[in-house]
N, C-alpha and C positions, 0 to 999 in steps of 0.2 A: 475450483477454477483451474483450469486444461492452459498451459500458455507453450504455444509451439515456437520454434526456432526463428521463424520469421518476426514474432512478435518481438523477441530478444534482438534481433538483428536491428529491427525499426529505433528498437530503445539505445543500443548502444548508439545507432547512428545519428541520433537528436543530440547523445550524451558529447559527441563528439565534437556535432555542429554547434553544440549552443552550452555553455555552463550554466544557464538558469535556466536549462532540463532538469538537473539533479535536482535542484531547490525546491521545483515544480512537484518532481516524483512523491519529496519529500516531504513535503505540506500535504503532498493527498495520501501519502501513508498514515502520516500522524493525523491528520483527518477522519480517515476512513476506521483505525485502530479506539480513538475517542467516541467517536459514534457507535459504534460496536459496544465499548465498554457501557456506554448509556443504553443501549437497550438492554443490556445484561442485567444492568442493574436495576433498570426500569418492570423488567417481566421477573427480576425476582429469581432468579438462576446463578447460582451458582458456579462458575468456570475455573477451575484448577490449568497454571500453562506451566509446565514444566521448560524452565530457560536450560 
């Protein structure tokens, strides 16, 4: 996933206007990161993340 300037510009300027932006971003990272882990686990794969 490609995220251009603009996109970054949009985000910081919600971040700005609103603090339950961040909260928002937040819940759908840890969302989207859960999801992810359950299909990994579900098709049986394997994933190594070097932190």
């Amino acid at each position: 996933m490609r995220l251009g300037k603009e996109w970054w510009q949009t985000v910081r300027y919600a971040i700005g206007k609103e603090g339950r932006t961040v909260r928002l971003i937040s819940i759908l990272v840890t969302v989207g990161v859960i999801v992810l882990v359950l299909i990994t686990v579900t098709n049986g794969v394997s994933v190594t993340v070097g932190v």
